[in-house]
N, C-alpha and C positions, 0 to 999 in steps of 0.2 A: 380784587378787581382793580385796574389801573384806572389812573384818574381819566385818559381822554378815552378808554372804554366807555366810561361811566357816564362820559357828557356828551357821546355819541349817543348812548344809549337813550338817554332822556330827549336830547333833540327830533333821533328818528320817532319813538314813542308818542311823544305830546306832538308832532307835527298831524297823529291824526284825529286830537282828542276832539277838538269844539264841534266837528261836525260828525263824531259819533256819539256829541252829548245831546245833540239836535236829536238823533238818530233815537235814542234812548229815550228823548220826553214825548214821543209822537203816539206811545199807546197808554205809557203809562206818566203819573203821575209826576213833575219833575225832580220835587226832593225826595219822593219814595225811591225814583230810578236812581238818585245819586244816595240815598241809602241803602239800599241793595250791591249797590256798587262798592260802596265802603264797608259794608257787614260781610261780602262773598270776601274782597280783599284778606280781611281782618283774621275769619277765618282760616283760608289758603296759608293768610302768614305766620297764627298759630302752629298748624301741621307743620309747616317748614321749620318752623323753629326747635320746636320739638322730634325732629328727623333730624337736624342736621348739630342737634344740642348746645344749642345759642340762648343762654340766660335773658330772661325781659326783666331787666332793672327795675326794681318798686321804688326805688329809695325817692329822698325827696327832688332831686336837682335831674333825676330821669323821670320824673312825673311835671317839672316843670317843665323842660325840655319837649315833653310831649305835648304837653296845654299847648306852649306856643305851636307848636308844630298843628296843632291844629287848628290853629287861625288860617293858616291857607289849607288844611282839607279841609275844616268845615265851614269857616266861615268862607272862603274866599271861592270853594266849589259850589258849594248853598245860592252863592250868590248869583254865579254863572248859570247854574241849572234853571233858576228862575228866569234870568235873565234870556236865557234862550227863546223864550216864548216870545218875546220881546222887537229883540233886533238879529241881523242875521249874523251867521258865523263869522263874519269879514269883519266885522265890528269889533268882536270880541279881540280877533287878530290883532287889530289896530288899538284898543284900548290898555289890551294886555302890552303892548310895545312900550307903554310907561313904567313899567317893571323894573328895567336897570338903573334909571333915572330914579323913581323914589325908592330904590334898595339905596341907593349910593347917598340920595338925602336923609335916609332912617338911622344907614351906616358912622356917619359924620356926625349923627348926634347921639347915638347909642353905642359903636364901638369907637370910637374918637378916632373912625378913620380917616386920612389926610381926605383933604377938598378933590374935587373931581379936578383933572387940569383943563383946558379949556379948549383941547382937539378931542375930549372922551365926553365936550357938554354939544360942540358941532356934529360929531360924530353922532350920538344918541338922538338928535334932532334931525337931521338928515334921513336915519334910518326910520324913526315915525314919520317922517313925512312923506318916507320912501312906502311903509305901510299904505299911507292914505291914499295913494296915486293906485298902487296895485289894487285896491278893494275900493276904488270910488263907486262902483255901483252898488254899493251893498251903505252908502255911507247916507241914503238918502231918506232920511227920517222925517218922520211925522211928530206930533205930540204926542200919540200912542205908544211911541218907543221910547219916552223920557225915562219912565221909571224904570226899562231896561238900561238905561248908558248911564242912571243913580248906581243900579246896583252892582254895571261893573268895575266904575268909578270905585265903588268898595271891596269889589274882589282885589283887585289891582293892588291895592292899599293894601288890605289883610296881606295879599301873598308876598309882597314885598316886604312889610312889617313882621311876617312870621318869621322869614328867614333870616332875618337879622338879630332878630330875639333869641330864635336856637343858636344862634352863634354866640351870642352872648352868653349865655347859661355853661358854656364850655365843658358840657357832659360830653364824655366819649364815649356813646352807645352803639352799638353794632348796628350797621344800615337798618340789617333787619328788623331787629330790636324797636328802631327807632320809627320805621314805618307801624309796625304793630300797633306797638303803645299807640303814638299820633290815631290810628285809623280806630282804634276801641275810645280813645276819647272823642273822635268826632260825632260817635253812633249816637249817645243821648242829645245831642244839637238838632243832627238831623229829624228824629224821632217828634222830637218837641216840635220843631218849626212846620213838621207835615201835621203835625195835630193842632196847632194853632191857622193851620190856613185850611183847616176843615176836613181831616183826613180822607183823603180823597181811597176809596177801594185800591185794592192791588187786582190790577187785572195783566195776569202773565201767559203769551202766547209765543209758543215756542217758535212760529210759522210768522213770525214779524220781524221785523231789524231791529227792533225798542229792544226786544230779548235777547240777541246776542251782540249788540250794542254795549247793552248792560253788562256782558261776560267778557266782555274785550276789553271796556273799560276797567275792570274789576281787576284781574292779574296783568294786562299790560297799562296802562294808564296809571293806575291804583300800585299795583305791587309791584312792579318790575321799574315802573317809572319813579316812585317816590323810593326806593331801595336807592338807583342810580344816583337818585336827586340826594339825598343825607350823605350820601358815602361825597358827594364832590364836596358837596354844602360843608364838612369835616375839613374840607383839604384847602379851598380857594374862597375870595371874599363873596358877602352877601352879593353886591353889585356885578359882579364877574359872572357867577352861578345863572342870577338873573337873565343877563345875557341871552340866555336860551329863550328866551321868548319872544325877542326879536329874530333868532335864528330861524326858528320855529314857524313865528306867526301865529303864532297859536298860545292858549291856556291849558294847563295841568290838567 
């Protein structure tokens, strides 16, 4: 797959994720719907991989490769799911736009990449602020959304800090490969965090948008999207990749 394939792909993709993650928490429970989402993924990715006879790396530098990779699926999804309850999709748009900004400050102090120049520090800030004008009405919070715009304040962070981390580790894994691995390590996070906030029942109704919310999410968002995303993340910098979420508007 060619690289501006790949970062088409991811843009049209995640341009419709944060409101089919809304979509998702509305019957079911929010981290159970973003573990179903990453368990159906994980799966899928398996069978592919195994059809299309694409080795999944054990060794140690593709196990760390994966950890960090799942700072931004589990922690920084986790986050968002929660966080949906919270504040509206416009938000997330708007908070996720600080993305290329801390890749680019994660970048500079973990891959010793040069400083940002200071039409790419105007530029970044224009385009958040350009975020805020388009979603001003979604921007108008109470106290009851704090610990929403706490916790994507931390997705933000994870997702930006993940990708700079796998770039760091400089394993050459196969997209595929790399979504896998990533997606089976986030499964025991998510697992754990739905049982520490009182595991809430699995109620699944096939005659709802939560459940094909959750299948949309799973191979396009999940699989198709995080494949697109490793295979650029391989080729261009943390900060650049980023980018996408100012294009977007949107989060992973």
């Amino acid at each position: 797959m060619s690289i501006p394939v790949a970062y088409l792909a991811v843009v049209l993709i995640w341009s419709t994720t944060p409101l089919t993650i809304a979509w998702s928490s509305e019957t079911i429970d929010p981290v159970l719907a973003g573990w179903l989402r990453m368990g159906i993924a994980a799966l899928l990715g398996l069978m592919l991989l195994a059809v299309l006879r694409i080795r999944l790396p054990l060794n140690a530098r593709a196990q760390l490769a994966y950890a960090y990779a799942s700072l931004g699926v589990f922690g920084a999804m986790c986050c968002t799911y929660i966080a949906s309850r919270y504040v509206p999709s416009g938000l997330i748009s708007i908070i996720f736009g600080l993305a290329p900004i801390l890749s680019a400050i994660f970048g500079m102090g973990l891959l010793n990449e040069p400083a940002l120049r200071p039409y790419r520090w105007v530029a970044s800030a224009l385009a958040f602020v350009g975020l805020g004008v388009i979603f001003t009405d979604d921007v108008v919070l109470g106290r009851e959304s704090l610990p929403g715009v706490f916790l994507l304040l931390m997705a933000v962070s994870l997702f930006s800090l993940s990708g700079v981390l796998v770039k760091r580790t400089g394993a050459q894994v196969h997209p595929l490969a790399h979504t896998v691995g990533a997606l089976l390590w986030s499964l025991p996070g998510f697992a754990l965090t739905w049982w520490l906030m009182g595991a809430a029942p699995l109620v699944i109704d096939p005659s709802t948008r939560a459940f094909w919310s959750v299948l949309y999410l799973a191979i396009f968002g999940s699989l198709i999207g995080f494949v697109s995303y490793f295979h650029v993340l391989r080729h261009l910098p943390p900060s650049t990749v980023a980018l996408v979420t100012l294009i977007t508007r949107f989060s992973p």
